[in-house]
N, C-alpha and C positions, 0 to 999 in steps of 0.2 A: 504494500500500500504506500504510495507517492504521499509529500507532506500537502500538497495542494488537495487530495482527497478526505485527508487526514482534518485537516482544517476547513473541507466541506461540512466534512460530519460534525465537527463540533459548531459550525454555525449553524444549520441545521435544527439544534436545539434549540426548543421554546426557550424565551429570556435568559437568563445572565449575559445581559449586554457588558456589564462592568466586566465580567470572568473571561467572555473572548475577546475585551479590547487588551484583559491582562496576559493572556494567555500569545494574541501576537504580539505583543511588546516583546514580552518573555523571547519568542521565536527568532523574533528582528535583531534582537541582541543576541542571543545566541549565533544565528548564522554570521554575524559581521563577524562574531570571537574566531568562527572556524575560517572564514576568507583570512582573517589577522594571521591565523597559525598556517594558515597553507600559504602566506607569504613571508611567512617567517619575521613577522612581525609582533611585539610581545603581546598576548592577551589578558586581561584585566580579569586577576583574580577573583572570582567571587563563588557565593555558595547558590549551590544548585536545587538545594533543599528549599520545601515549601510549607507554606501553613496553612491552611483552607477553615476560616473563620466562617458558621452560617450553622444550621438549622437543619435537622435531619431531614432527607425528603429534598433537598434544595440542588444536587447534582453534583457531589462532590465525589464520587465513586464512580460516576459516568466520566467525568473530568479527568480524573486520576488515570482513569483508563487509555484516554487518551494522550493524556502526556506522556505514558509510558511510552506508546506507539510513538509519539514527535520525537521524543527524547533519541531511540531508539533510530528513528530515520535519521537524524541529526547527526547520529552515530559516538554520541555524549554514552549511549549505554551497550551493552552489544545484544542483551536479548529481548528487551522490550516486553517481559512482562510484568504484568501488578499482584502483587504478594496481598492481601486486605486481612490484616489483624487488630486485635483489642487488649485490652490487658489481659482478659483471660486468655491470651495467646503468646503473652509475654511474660507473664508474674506466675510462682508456683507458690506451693506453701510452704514449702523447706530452705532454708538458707542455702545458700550453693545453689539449688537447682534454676532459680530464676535467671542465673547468666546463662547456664547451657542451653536454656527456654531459646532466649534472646540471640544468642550466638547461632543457632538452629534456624530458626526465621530467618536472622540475616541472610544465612547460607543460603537458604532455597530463593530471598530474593535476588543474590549477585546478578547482573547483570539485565536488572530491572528497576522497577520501583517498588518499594515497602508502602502501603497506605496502612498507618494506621489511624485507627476511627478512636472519635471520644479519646484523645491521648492524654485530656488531663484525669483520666482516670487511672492511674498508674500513680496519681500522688494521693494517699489516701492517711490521715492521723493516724498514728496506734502503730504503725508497720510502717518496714523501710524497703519491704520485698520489693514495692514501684520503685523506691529512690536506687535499688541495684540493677533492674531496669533500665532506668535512664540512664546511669553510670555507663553500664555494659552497652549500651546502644550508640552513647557520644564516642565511646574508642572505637566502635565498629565502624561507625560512620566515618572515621578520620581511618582507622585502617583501608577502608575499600572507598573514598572517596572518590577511585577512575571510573568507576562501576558498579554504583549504587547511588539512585536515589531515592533520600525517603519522602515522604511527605504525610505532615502529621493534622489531624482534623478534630474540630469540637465545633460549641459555641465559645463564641468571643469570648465573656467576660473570665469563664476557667481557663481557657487557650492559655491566656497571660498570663496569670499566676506559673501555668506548665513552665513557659518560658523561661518565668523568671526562678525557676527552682533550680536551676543549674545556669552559670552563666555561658557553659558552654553549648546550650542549648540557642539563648540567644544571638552568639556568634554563626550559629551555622546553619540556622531556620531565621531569614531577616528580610526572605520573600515572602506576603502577605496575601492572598487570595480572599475576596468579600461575597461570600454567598448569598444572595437577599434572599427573601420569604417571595415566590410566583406569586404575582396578584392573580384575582379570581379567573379574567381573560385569557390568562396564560394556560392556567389549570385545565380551564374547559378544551384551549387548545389542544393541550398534552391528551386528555380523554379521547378525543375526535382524533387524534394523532394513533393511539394505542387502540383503537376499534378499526379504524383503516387497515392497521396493520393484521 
């Protein structure tokens, strides 16, 4: 699948105008870094990782889906698929086991993208099983940073907090995505859309 098809599909989808104006920003910037590097000129360090702020139901899982696929054509990844985990797919109950949870996942995402959902639920009081979690995931991330990436989703107002609970989370998730809530219009569209189908 060509990045022009790729970017059909995602306009394609009812509303999130703000998510595909950010999405080819994302694109535009990325392709100029790979003409930079095919001219051997320096490219402008940054992180590739993202954060998808919004409201479940809002298209963040179809999104993620397809930035694997971009990512992938852009050839930022080499195999373009999407991993989709939650805490219960990261955090166990026994001390020790929560990094090999983690380390695990990683694994099967290399060469992909990791979405994880609701990620500020990994920081939870009373237990540090999340905070070994994110530990284990920030050196993951910096270990396989040529070929991994993540991208981590909630609501806003917890997202932040996530953030802010490791500073090295906000060095390396400092891309921003804004899901809004489909107005009614839109909805009824997506219905008439999935009955066609």
């Amino acid at each position: 699948m060509n990045l022009d098809s790729i970017l059909s599909e995602l306009n394609s989808l009812n509303g999130l105008d703000a998510v595909k104006a950010d999405v080819l920003q994302l694109v535009n910037f990325l392709q100029v870094q790979n003409l930079r590097e095919s001219k051997g000129l320096k490219s402008v360090p940054i992180s590739r990782h993202l954060v998808f702020f919004g409201n479940p139901g809002t298209g963040k899982t179809t999104v993620a889906r397809l930035l694997a696929k971009i990512y992938k054509n852009l050839g930022i990844i080499s195999k373009g698929h999407l991993i989709e985990t939650d805490r219960s797919g990261l955090v166990a109950g026994y001390v020790g086991q929560t990094a090999l949870k983690v380390k695990e996942i990683v694994s099967n995402a290399l060469g992909g993208v990791l979405f994880i959902d609701e990620a500020y639920a990994l920081l939870r009081e009373r237990e540090d099983y999340g905070q070994e979690a994110i530990d284990t995931l920030i050196k993951l991330i910096e270990d396989h940073r040529d070929d991994l990436i993540v991208i981590v989703a909630g609501y806003t107002e917890p997202m932040q907090k996530f953030l802010s609970s490791n500073p090295g989370l906000r060095s390396r998730f400092n891309k921003y995505f804004l899901f809004d809530d489909f107005l009614p219009n839109q909805l009824t569209e997506i219905f008439y859309s999935f009955c066609s189908q």
